[in-house]
C-alpha positions as CSV (number, residue, x, y, z in Angstrom):
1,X,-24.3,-196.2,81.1
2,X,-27.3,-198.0,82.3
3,X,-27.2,-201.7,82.5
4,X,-30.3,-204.2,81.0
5,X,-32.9,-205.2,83.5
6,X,-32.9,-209.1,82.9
7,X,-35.5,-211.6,83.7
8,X,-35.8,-215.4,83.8
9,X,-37.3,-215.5,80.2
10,X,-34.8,-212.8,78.8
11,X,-31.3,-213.6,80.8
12,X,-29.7,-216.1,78.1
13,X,-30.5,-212.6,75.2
14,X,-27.9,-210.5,77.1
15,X,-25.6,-214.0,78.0
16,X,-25.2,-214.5,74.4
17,X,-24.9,-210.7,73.6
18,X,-21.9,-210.1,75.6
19,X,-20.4,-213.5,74.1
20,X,-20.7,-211.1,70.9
21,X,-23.8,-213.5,69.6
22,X,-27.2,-212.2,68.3
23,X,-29.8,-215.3,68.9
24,X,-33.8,-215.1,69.4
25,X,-35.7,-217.4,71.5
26,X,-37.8,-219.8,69.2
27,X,-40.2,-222.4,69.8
28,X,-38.3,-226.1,70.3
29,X,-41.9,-227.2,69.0
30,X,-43.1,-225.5,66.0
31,X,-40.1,-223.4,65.3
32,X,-41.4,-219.7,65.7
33,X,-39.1,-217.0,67.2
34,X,-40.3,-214.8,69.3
35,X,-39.1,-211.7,70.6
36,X,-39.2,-210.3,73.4
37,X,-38.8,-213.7,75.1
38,X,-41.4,-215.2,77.4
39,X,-42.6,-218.9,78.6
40,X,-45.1,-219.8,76.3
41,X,-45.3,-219.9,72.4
42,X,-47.6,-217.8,71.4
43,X,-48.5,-220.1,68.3
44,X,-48.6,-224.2,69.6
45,X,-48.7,-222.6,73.4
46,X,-45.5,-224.9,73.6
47,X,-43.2,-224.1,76.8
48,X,-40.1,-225.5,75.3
49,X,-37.8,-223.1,73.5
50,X,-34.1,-222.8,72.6
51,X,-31.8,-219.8,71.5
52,X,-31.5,-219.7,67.5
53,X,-28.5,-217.6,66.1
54,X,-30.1,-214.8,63.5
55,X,-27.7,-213.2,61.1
56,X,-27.8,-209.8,62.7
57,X,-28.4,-208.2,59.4
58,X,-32.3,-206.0,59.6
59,X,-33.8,-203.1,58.4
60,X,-34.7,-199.8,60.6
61,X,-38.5,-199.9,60.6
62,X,-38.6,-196.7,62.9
63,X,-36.2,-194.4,65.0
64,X,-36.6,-191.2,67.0
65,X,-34.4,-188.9,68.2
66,X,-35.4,-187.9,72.2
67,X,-35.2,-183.7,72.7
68,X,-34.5,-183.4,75.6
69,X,-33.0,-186.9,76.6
70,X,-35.8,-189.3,77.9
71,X,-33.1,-190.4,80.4
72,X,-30.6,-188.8,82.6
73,X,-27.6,-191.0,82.1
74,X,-27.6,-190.4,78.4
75,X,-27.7,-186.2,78.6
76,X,-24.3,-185.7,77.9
77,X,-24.8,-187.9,74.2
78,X,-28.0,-185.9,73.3
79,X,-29.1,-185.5,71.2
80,X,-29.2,-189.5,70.1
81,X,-31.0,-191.7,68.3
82,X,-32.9,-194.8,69.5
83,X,-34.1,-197.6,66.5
84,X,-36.3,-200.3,65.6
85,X,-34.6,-203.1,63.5
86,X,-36.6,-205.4,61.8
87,X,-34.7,-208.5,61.3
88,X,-33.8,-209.4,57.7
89,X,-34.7,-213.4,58.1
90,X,-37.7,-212.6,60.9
91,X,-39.3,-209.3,59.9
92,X,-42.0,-209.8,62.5
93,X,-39.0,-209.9,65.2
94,X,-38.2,-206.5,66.1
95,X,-35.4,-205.2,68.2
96,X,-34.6,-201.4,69.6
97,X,-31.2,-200.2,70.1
98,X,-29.0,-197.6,69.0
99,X,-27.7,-196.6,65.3
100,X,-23.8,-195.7,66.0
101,X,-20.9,-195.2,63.8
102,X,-18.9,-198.3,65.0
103,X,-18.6,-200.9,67.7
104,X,-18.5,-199.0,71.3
105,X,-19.1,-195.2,69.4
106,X,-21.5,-192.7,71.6
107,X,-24.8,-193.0,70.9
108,X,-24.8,-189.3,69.4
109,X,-22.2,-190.7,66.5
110,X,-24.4,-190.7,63.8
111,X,-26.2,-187.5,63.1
112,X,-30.0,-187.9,62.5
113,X,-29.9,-186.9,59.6
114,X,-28.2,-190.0,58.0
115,X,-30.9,-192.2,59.6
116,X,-33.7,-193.5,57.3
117,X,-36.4,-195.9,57.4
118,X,-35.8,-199.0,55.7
119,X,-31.9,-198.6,55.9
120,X,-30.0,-201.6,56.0
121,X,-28.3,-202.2,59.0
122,X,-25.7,-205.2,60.6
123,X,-25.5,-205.4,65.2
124,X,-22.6,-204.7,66.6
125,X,-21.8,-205.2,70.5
126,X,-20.2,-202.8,72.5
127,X,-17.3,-203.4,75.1
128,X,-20.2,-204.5,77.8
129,X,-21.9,-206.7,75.3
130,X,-25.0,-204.3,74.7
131,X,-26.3,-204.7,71.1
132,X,-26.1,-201.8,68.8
133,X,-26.3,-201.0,65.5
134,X,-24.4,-199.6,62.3
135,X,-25.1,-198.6,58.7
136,X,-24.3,-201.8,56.5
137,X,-21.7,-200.7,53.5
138,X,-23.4,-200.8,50.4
C-alpha cells in the first residue's frame, strides 16, 4: 500500500496516528483547530500551535466509490470506497480516509451499498498506523 507524503506542518498527524492517536493541530492562541495543518492560524494569524486529541467519533459527509481505481496500488481492492468524515466535536474539520469493516480490513470490506451520508462513524488505525474508518454500533 502507498505510504502518506508528510510535510513539516503535517509530520506530528501521521506520528500520533501510528501511536494509535487521532489529534488536530489547533491554534496555541485562540484555540481553533485546523485541518489540514499549516503554519499560520487562519483566524488570529497566530504561528503557535499544538496537537489536541479529538474523540475520533464523525459523520460521513461524502464518499465515492472510484470505477476504475484512481490508483494503481489499490486495483486488486476495487472496487473501494474513499470518505469524508466530519468530526463530531469539529464539524468544520474534515478528514478523508477509508470506511472498512474493522481495524487493518481491505479497503473493498464494506460494500457500497452500506455506505450513507451522515452515518456515524468511530477511526480506527491499521497495522501501519494509517487512519481508517468503521460503522459505529448503534
Amino acid at each position: 500500500m502507498l505510504s502518506p507524503v508528510t510535510d513539516a506542518d503535517g509530520a506530528p498527524f501521521w506520528q500520533y496516528a501510528a501511536q494509535g492517536e487521532l489529534r488536530v493541530q489547533t491554534c496555541a492562541d485562540c484555540a481553533e483547530p485546523r485541518f489540514p495543518p499549516r503554519p499560520c492560524c487562519p483566524h488570529c494569524r497566530s504561528f503557535a500551535s499544538e496537537w489536541r486529541q479529538v474523540s475520533g467519533h464523525g459523520r460521513i459527509w461524502s464518499y465515492v466509490v472510484p470505477h476504475p481505481p484512481l490508483l494503481p496500488d489499490y486495483a486488486e481492492q476495487a472496487p473501494y470506497n474513499v470518505i469524508v468524515v466530519e468530526l463530531v466535536e469539529h464539524p468544520r474539520i474534515r478528514l478523508v480516509g477509508n470506511l472498512v469493516a474493522e481495524a487493518g480490513a481491505r479497503l473493498d470490506s464494506v460494500p457500497p451499498e452500506r455506505i450513507r451520508i451522515g452515518a456515524r462513524v468511530q477511526v480506527v488505525f491499521d497495522a501501519a498506523g494509517l487512519p481508517q474508518w468503521v460503522l459505529e454500533r448503534a
